[in-house]
DRENDO-7083 format. One record per residue: residue in one letter; chain; residue number from 0; x, y, z of N, C-alpha, C, O in turn. Coordinates in steps of 0.1 Angstrom, whole numbers. Example, Ala and Ser with C-alpha at 12.3 -4.5 7.8 and 13.67 -1.06 7.14 Angstrom:
BEGIN
{node A A 0 {132 -57 78} {123 -45 78} {132 -33 78} {142 -33 85}}
{node S A 1 {128 -22 71} {137 -11 71} {129 0 79} {134 11 80}}
END
This chain:
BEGIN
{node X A 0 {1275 52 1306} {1285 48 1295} {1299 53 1299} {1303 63 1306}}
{node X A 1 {1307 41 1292} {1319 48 1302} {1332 53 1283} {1344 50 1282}}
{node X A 2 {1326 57 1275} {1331 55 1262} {1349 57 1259} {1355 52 1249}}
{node X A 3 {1356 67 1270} {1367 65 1268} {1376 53 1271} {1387 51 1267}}
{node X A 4 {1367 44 1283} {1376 28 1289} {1370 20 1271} {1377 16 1263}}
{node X A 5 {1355 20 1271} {1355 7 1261} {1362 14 1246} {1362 7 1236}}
{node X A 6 {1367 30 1246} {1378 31 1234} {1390 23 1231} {1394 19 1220}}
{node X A 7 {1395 21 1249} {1406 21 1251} {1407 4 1248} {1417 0 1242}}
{node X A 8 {1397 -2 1253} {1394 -19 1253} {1393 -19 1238} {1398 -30 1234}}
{node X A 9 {1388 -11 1229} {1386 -18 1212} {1398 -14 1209} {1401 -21 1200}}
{node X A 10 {1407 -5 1213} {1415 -4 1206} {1430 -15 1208} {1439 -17 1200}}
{node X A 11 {1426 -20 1221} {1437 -29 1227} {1430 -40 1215} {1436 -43 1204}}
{node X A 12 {1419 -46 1220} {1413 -57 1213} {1418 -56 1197} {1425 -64 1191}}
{node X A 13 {1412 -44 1191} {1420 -47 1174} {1436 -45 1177} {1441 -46 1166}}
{node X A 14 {1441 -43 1182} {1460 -46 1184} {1461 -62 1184} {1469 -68 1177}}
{node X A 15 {1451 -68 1194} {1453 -82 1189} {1451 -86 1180} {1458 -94 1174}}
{node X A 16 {1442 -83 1176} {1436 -89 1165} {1445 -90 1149} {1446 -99 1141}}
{node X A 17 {1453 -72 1149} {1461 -71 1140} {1474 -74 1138} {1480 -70 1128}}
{node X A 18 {1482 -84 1151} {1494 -84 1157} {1499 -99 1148} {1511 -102 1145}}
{node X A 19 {1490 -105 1145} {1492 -119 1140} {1495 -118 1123} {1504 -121 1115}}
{node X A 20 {1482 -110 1122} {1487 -105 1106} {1497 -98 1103} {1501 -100 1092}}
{node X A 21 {1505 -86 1112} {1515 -77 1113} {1529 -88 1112} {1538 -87 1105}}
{node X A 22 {1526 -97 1120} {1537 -106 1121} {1545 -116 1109} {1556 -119 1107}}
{node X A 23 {1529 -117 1103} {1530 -122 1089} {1538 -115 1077} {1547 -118 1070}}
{node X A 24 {1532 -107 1079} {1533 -95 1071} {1549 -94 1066} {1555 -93 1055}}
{node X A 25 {1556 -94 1082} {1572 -89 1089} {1577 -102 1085} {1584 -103 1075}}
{node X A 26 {1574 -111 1090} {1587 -127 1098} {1579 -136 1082} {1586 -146 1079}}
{node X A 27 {1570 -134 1074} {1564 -144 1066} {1565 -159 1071} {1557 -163 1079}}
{node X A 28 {1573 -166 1066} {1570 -182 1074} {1577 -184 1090} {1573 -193 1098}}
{node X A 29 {1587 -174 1092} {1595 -178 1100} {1590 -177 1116} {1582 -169 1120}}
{node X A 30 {1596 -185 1123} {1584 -187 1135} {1572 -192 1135} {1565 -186 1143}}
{node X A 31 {1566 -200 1128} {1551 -206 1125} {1551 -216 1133} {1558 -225 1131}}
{node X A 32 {1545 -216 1141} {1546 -233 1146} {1531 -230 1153} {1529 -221 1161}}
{node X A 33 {1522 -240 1147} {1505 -246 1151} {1512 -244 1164} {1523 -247 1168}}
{node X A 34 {1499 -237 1169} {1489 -236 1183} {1487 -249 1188} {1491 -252 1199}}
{node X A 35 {1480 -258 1180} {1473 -274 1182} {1483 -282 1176} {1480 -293 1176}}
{node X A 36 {1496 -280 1169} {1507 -286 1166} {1499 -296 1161} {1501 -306 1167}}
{node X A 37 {1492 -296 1152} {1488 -304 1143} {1476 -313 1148} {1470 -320 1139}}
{node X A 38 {1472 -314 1159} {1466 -321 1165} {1452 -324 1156} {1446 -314 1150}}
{node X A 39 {1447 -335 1156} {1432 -336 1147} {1421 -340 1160} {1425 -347 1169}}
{node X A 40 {1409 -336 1160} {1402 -347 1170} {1393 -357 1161} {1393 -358 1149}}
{node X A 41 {1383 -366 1169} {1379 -373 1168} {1368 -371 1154} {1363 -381 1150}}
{node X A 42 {1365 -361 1150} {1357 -359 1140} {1364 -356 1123} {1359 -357 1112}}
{node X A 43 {1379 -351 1128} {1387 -361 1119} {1390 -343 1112} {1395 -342 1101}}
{node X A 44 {1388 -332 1120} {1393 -319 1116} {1408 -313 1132} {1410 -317 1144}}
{node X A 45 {1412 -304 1126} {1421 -295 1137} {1415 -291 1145} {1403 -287 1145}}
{node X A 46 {1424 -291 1156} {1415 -286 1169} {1415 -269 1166} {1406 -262 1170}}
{node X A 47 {1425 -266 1160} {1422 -248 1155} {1423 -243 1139} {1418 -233 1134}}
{node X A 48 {1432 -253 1135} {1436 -250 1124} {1448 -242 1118} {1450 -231 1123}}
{node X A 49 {1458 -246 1109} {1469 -240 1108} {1471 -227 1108} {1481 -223 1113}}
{node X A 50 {1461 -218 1103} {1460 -203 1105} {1463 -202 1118} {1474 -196 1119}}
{node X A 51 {1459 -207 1132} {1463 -205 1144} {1481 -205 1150} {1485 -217 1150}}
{node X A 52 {1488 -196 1153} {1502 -203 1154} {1502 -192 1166} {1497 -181 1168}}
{node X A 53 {1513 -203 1172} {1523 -195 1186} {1520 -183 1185} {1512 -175 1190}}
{node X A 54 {1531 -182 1176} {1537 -170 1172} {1526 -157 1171} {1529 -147 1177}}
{node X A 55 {1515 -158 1161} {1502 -148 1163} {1498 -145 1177} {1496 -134 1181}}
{node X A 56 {1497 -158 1184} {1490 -158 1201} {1501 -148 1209} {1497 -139 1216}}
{node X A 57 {1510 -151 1207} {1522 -141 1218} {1524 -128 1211} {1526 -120 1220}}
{node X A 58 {1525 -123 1197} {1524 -107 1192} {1508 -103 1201} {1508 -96 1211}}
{node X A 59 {1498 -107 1196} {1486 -105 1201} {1490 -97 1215} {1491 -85 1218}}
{node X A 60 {1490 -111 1226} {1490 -110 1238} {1502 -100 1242} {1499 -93 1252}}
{node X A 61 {1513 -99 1237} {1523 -92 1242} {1523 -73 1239} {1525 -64 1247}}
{node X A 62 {1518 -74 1224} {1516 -62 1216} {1507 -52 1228} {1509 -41 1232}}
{node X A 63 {1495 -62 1232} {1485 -53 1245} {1489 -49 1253} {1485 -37 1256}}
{node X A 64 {1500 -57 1261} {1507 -53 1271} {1518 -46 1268} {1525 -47 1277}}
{node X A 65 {1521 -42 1261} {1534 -31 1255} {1525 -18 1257} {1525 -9 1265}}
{node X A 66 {1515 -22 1245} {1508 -4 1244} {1498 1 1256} {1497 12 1261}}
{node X A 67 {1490 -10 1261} {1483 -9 1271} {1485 8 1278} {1476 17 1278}}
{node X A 68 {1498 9 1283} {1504 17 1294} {1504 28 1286} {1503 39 1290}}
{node X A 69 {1505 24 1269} {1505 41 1259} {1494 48 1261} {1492 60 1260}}
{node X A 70 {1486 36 1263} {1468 48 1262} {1463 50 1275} {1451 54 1276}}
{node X A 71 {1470 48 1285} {1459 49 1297} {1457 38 1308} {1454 40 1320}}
{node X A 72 {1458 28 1302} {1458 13 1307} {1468 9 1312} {1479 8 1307}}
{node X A 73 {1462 3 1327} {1473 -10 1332} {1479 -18 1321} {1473 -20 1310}}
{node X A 74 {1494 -23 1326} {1495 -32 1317} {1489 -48 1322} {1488 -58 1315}}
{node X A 75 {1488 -46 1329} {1479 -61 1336} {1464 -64 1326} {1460 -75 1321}}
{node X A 76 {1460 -51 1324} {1443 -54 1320} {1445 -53 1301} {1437 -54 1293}}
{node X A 77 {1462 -49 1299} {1464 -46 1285} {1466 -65 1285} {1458 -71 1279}}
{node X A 78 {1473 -70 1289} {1479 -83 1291} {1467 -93 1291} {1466 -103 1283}}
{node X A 79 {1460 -90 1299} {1445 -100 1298} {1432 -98 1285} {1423 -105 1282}}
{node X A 80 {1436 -86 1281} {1430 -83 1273} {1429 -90 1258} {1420 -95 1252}}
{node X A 81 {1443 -87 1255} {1446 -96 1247} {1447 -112 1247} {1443 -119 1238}}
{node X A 82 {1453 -115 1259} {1449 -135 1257} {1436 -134 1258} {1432 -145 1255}}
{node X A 83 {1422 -126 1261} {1409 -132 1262} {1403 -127 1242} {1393 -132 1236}}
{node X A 84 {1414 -117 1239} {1411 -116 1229} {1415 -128 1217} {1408 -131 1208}}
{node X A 85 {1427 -133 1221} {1432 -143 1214} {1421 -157 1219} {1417 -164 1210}}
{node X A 86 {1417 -160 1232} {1410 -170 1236} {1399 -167 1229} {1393 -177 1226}}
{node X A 87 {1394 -156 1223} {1379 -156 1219} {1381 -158 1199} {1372 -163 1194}}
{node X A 88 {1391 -155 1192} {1396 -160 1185} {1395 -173 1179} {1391 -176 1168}}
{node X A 89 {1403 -180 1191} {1407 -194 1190} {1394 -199 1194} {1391 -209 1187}}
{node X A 90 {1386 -195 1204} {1368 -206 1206} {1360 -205 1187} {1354 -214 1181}}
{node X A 91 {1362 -192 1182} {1360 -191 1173} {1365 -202 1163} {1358 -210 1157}}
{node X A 92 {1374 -201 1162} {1382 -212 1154} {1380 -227 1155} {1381 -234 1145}}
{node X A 93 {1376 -232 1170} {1379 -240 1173} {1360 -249 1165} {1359 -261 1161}}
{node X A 94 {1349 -236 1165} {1336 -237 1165} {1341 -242 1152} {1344 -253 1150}}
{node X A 95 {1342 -227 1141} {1343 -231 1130} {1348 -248 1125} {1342 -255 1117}}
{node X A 96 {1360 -253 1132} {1360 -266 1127} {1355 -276 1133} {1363 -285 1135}}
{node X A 97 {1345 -277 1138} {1339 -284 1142} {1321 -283 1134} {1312 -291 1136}}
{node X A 98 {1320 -272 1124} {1308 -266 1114} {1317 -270 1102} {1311 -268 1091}}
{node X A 99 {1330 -277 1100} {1331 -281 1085} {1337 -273 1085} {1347 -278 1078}}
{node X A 100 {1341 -257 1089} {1345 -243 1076} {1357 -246 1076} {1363 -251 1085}}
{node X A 101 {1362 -241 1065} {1380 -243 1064} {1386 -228 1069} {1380 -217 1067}}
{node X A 102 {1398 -230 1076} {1405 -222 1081} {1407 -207 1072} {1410 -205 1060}}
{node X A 103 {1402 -197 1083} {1402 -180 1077} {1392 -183 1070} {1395 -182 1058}}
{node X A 104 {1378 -189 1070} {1368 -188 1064} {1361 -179 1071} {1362 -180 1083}}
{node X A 105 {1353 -169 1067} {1343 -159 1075} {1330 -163 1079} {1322 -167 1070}}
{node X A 106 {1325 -164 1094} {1316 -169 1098} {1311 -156 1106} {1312 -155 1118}}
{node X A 107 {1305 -147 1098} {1295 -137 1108} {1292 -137 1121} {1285 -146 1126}}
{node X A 108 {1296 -127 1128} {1291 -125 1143} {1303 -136 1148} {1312 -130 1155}}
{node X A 109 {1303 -150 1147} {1314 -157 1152} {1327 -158 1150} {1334 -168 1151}}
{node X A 110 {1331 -146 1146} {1343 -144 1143} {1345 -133 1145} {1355 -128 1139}}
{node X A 111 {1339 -125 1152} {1341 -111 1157} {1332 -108 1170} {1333 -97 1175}}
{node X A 112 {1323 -116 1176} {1318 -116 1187} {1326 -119 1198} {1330 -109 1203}}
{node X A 113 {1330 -128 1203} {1338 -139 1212} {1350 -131 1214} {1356 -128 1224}}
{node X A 114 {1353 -128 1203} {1371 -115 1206} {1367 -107 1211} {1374 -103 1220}}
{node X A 115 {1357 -100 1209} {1355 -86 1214} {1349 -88 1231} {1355 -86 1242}}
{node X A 116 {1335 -95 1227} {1327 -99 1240} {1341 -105 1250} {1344 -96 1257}}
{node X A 117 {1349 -116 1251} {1354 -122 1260} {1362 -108 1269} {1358 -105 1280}}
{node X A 118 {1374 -100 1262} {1379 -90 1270} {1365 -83 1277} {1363 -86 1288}}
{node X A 119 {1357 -74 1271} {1350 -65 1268} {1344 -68 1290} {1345 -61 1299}}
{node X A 120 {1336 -84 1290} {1331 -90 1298} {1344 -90 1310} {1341 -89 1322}}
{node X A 121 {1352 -91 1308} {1367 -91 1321} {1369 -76 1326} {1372 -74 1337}}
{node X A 122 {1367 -66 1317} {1369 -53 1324} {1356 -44 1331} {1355 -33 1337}}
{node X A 123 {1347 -55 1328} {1331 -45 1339} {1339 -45 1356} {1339 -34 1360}}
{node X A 124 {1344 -52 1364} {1352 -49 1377} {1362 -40 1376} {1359 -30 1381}}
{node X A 125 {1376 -40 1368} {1387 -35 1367} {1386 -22 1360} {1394 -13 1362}}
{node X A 126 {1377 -21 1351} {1371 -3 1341} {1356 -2 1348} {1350 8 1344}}
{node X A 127 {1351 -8 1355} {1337 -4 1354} {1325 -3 1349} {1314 2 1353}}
{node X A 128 {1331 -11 1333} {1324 -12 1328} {1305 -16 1329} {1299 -19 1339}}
{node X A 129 {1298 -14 1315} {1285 -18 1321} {1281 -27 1311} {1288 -30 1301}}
{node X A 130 {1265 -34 1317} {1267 -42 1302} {1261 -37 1290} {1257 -43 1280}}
{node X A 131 {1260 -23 1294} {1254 -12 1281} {1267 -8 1277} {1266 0 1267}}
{node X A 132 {1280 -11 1282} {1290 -7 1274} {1297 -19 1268} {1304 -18 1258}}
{node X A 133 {1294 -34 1275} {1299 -44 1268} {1292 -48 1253} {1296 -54 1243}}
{node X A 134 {1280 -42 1257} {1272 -45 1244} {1275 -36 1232} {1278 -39 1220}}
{node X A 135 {1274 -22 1238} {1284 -12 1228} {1296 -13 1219} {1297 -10 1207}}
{node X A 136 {1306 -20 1233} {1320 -25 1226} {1317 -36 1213} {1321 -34 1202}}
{node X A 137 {1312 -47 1217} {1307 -57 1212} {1305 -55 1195} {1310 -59 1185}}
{node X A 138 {1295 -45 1199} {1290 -39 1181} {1299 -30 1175} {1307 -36 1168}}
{node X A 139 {1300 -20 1176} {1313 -14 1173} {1321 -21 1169} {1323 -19 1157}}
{node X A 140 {1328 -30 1173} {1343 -38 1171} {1340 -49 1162} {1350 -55 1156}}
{node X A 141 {1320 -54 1158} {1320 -64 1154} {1318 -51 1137} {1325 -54 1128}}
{node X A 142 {1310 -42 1136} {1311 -33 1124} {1324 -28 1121} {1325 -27 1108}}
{node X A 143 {1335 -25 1128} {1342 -20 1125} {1354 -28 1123} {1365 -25 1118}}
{node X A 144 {1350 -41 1127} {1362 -54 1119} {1361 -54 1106} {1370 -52 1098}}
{node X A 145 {1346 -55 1105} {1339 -62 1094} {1342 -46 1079} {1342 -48 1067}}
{node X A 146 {1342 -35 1084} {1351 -25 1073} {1367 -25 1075} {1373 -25 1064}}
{node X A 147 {1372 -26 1083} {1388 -25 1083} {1388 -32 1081} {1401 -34 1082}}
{node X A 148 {1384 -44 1077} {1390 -60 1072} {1390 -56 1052} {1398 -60 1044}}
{node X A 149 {1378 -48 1048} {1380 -50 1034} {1393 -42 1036} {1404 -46 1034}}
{node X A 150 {1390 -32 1040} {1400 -19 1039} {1418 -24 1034} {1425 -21 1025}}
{node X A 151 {1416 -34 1049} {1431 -39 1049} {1432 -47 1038} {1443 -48 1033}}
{node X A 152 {1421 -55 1031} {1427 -64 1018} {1429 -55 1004} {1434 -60 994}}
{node X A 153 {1424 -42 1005} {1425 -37 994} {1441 -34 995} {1450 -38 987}}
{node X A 154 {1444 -25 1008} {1461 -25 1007} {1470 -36 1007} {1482 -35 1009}}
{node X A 155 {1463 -46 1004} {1470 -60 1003} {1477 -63 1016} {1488 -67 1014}}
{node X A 156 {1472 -61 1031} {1482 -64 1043} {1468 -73 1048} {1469 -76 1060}}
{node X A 157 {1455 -78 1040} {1450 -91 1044} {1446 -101 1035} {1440 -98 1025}}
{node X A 158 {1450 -114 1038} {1447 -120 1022} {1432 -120 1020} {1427 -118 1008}}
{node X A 159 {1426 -121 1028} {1410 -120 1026} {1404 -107 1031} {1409 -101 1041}}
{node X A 160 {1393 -102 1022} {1385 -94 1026} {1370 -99 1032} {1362 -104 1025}}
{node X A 161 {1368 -97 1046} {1358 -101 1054} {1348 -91 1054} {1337 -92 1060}}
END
């Protein structure tokens, strides 16, 4: 087990995760512009859904690489971390509308699996990781969403409690 690298990976990973809502929180409408710029496909839903915007994807991705270097981490593997965290996000999103759910609807395990697993799976070369630590990370990050998510809606900094 390598528990101080996959600390350092959940802690990058929830930075992404919190960077979109933080942003909200700060800029409210300003800077919003769809991910999928509105795009519909053929089954007649968003390819992500309006919750998804630029603007969330680049705090995410950027926020990692800022702090990365604070805890220990390259900023290279802070930087990938977060777009694989944001790519695992957005596959999520992308599932969900394609299952009917409407956007920020909570879909267990797929909505906290794919964020975590996607980084988690990129740093077994670059941390060493194992897959007794990706699986570790994995759960951890998927329990520990799933409490700091009510947490954060009681202090009202999420509209939903997951």
């Amino acid at each position: 087990m390598h528990p101080v690298a996959v600390a350092q990976i959940l802690g990058l990973i929830a930075l992404a995760n919190s960077m979109p809502v933080v942003g909200k929180n700060i800029l409210g409408d300003r800077f919003v512009w769809p991910l999928d710029f509105g795009a519909v496909l053929g089954d007649g839903h968003r390819l992500f859904g309006a919750s998804k915007t630029i603007r969330g994807v680049l705090l995410g991705v950027f926020g990692c690489l800022l702090v990365a270097p604070l805890i220990g981490v390259a900023g290279w593997i802070g930087l990938m971390t977060g777009a694989l965290a944001m790519a695992g996000d957005l596959f999520s999103s992308f599932i969900k509308r394609r299952m009917n759910r409407p956007p920020s609807s909570q879909a267990l395990g797929l909505d906290q699996i794919p964020e975590s697993l996607f980084p988690l799976l990129a740093c077994i070369g670059p941390l060493g990781l194992t897959p007794v630590d990706v699986l570790a990370g994995t759960v951890i990050f998927t329990v520990g969403e799933l409490l700091l998510s009510r947490l954060l809606f009681r202090l009202h900094l999420r509209d939903r409690p997951y």
